[in-house]
C-alpha positions in Angstrom: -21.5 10.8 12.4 -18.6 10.0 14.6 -17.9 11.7 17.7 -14.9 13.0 19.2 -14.4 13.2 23.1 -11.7 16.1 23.8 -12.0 15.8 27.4 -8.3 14.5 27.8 -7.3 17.8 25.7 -9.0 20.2 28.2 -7.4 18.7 31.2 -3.9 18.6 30.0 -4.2 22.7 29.0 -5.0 25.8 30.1 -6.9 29.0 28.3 -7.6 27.0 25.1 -11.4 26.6 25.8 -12.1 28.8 23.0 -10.3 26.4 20.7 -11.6 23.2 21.7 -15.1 24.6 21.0 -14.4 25.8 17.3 -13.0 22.2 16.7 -15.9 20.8 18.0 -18.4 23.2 16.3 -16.3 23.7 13.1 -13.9 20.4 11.9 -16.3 17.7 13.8 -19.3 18.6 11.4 -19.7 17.7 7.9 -21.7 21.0 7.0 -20.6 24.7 7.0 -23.2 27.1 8.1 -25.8 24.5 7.5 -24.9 23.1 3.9 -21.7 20.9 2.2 -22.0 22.5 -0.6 -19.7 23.1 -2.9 -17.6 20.0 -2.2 -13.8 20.6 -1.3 -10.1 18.7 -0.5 -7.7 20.3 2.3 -4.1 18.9 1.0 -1.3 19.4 2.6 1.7 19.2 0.2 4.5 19.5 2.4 5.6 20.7 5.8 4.4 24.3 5.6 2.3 24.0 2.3 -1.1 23.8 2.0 -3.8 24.4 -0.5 -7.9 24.0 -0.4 -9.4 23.0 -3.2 -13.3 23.6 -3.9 -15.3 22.0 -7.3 -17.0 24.7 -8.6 -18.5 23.5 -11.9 -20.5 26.1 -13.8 -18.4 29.0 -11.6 -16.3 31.9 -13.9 -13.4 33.1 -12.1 -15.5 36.7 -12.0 -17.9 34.3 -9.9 -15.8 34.1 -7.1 -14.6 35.7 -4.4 -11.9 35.3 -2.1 -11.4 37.5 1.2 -9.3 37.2 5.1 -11.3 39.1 7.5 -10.0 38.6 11.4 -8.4 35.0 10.9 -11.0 33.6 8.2 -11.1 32.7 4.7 -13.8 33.4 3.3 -14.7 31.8 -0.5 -17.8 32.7 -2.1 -19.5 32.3 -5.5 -22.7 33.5 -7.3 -23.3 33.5 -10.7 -26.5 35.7 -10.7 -24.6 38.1 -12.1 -24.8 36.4 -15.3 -26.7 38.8 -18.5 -28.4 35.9 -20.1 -31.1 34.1 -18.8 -30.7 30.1 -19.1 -34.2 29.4 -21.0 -33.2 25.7 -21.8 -35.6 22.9 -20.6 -33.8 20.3 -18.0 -34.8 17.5 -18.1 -32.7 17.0 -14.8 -29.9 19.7 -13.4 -27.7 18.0 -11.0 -25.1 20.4 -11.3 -25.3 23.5 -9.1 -24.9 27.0 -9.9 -26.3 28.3 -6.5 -24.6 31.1 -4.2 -22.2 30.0 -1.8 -20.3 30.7 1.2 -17.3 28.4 2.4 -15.5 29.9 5.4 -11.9 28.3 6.7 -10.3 29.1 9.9 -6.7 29.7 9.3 -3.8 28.9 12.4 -2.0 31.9 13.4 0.8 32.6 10.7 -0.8 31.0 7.8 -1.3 33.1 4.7 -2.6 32.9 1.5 -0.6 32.7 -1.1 -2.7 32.9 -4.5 -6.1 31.0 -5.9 -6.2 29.3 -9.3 -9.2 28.3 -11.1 -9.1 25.1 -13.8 -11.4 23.0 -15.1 -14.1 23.6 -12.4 -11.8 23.3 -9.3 -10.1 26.5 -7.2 -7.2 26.1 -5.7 -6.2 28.0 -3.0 -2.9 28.1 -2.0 -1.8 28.4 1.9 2.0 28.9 3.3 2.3 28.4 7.3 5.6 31.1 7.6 6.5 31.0 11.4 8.6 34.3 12.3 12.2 33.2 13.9 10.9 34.4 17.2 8.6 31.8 17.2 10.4 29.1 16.1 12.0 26.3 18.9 15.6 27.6 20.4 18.2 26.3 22.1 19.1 27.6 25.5 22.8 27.1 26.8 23.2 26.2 30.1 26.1 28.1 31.5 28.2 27.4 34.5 27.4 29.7 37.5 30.2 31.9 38.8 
């Protein structure tokens, strides 16, 4: 696993500490909560688009769920919900129908802007919107009186 030394990052800011700890704990692991399952792409398709996308083979769409709670996205799956039991004999079963819980940390201003399912991959869709007030001004110098 590679390691990432943010040391240069904490000396050249101030009141981020909280940040710098859910990069290290969150985007310089390959697991979430323990597991890398299911397997997923972060794309970003232009300069304020983004989408996630998750394979999900064997997952409905009334399989999933999708929720924001306090900054978080929060995809999950289970398909114990299905009626019928499976009562075919594997051989081998490499393909994974197990509960799930991916969780994404979304930037401030980032919002979800609908979830697809085709062929066994969700796609999320994500739209960074920055409100005017945010976004970089210029400031005229005047001549003092």
């Amino acid at each position: 696993m590679t390691t990432y030394d943010l040391t240069p990052f904490h000396r050249a800011t101030v009141g981020f500490d909280s940040l710098f700890d859910e990069l290290e704990n969150r985007f310089f692991t390959n697991t979430v909560n323990g597991t890398s399952y299911p397997p997923y792409n972060i794309i970003k398709t232009d300069e304020t688009n983004y989408a996630i996308e998750l394979a999900l083979a064997g997952f409905d769409r009334k399989d999933v769920e999708i929720q924001i709670d306090q900054g978080d996205l929060v995809i999950s799956g289970n398909t114990e919900s299905k009626e019928e039991k499976d009562t075919r004999n594997y051989m081998h079963k490499g393909i994974a129908g197990r509960a799930f819980k991916r969780v994404f940390k979304l930037a401030d201003h980032v919002e979800v802007k609908g979830a697809e399912m085709k062929n066994g991959i969700l796609t999320v869709s994500l739209e960074k919107q920055i409100p005017e007030a945010l976004k970089p001004r210029k400031i005229e110098v005047l001549e003092a009186k």
